[in-house]
C-alpha positions as CSV (number, residue, x, y, z in Angstrom):
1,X,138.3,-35.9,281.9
2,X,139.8,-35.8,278.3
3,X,142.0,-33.3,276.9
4,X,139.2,-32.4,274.4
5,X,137.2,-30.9,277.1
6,X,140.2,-29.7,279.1
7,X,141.1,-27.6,276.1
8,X,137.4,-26.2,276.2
9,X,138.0,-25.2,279.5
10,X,140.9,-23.9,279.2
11,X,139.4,-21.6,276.3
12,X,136.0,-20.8,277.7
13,X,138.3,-19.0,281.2
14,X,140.5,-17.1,278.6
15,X,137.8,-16.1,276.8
16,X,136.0,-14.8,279.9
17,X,139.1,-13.1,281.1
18,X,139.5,-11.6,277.7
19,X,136.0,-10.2,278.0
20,X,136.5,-9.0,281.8
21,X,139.4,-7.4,280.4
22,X,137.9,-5.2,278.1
23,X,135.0,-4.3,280.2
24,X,137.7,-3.0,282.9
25,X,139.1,-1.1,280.0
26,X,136.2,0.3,279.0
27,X,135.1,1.3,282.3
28,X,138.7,2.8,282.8
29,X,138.0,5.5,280.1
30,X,134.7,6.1,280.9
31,X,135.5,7.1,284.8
32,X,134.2,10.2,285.3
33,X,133.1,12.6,288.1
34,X,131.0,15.4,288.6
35,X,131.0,17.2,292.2
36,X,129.3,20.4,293.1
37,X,130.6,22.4,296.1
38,X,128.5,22.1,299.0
39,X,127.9,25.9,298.4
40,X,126.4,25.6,295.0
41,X,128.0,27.7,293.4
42,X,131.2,25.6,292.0
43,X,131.0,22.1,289.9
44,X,133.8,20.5,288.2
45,X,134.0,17.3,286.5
46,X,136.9,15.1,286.1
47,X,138.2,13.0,283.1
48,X,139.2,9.4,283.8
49,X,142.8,10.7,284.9
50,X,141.5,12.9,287.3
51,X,142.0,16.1,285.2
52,X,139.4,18.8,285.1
53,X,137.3,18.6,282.1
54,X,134.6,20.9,282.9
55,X,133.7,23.9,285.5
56,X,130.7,25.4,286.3
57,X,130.6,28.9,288.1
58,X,127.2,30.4,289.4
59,X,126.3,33.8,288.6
60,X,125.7,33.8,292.1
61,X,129.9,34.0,292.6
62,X,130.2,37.6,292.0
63,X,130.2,38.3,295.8
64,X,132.7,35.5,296.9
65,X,136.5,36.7,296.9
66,X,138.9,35.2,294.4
67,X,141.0,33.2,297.2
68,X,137.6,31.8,298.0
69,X,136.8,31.2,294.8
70,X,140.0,29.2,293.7
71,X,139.4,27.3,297.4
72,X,136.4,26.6,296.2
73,X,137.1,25.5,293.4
74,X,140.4,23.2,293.8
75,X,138.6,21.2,296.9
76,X,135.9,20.6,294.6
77,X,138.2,18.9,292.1
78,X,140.2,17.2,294.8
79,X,136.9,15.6,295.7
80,X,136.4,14.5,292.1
81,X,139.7,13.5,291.2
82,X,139.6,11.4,294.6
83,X,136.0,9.7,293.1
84,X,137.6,9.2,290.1
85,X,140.4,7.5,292.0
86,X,138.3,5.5,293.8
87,X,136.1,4.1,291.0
88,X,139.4,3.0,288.9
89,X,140.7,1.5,292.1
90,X,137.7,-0.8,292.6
91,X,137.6,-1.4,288.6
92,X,141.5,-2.8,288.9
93,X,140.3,-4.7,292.0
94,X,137.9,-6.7,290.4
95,X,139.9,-7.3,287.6
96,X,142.5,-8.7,289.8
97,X,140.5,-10.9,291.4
98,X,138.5,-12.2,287.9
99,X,142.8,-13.1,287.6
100,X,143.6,-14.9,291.0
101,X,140.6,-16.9,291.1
């Protein structure tokens, strides 16, 4: 094989590690979760650090008790954080692997 197309080599795997790289990036910001509680009447989504971004309350809540509610409502983020978790953990994975092969 001559250097010529060793060098090509060697350029097309950086360039396709370069491009896996980004991707995992991308993906990395873009991690979100949504969960609703399996009453109904709590949702919360997660940013791509696991940090509640948005909540959703049913009118429906008005005869639940406030230690209920915040139960309610931190087990339903702990469920989305842990998604979020998950999906970054399996993004970093892969990327590992497109690394070690």
């Amino acid at each position: 094989m001559n250097s010529g197309h060793q060098m090509d080599l060697v350029v097309e795997r950086a360039t396709g590690l370069a491009n896996r790289l980004e991707d995992a990036l991308h993906d990395l910001t873009r991690a979100r979760a949504r969960v609703t509680h399996e009453s109904g009447l709590v949702s919360v989504e997660v940013d791509e650090n696991g940090g509640m971004s948005g909540l959703w309350i049913t009118e429906s809540i008005a005869h639940v008790d406030s230690r209920e509610l915040a139960a309610m409502i931190t087990a339903t983020a702990a469920r989305a954080a842990q998604m979020v978790a998950d999906r970054r953990e399996r993004i970093l994975a892969s990327l590992q692997a497109a690394f070690t092969d």
